[in-house]
N, C-alpha and C positions, 0 to 999 in steps of 0.2 A: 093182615095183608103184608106181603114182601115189600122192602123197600126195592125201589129202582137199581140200584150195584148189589143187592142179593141176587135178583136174578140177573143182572148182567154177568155174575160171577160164576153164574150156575147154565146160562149160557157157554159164558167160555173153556169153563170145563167137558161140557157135555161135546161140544164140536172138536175139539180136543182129544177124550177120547173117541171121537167118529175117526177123525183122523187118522189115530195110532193105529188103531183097533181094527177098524171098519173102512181103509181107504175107497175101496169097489161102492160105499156109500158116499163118500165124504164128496166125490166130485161131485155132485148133485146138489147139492145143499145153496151151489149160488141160483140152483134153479128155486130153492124153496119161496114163496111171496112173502112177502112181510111188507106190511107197510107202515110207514110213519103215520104217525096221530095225524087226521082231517082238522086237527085247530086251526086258524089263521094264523098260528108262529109257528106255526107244523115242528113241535117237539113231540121226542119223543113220550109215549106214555104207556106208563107202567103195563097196561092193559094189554096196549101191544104187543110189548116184548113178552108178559107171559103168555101170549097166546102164540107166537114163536117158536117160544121157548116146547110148549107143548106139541107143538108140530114137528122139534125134532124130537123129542122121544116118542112120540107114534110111530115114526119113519123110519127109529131107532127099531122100538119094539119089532115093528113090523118085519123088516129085515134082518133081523134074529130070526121071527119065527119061521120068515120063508127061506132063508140059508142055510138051516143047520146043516151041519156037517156031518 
């Protein structure tokens, strides 16, 4: 399993390149949900963020396959 700042790492790369690459994506992404961990200290957890994490490379993928050029 990833530590917690691998995928925050992999994270900020990945919306990063949305950005450069992909802006007609990028704006949408504050529409993405994510939520913080249900704990009663409501931290963040690992679980979370890779499931995020995997939601934008779907959204990535996905809008590769339906834009090409």
């Amino acid at each position: 399993m990833k530590k917690l700042n691998e995928v925050m790492k992999e994270i900020i790369e990945l919306t990063t390149e949305i950005e450069v690459k992909y802006p007609e994506l990028y704006r949408y992404l504050d529409e993405t949900p994510f939520a913080i961990c249900k704990t009663p200290e409501k931290e963040i957890c690992l679980t979370d963020l890779e499931g995020y994490l995997n939601t934008l490379k779907n959204q990535l993928n996905n809008h590769i396959a339906t834009h090409k050029k």
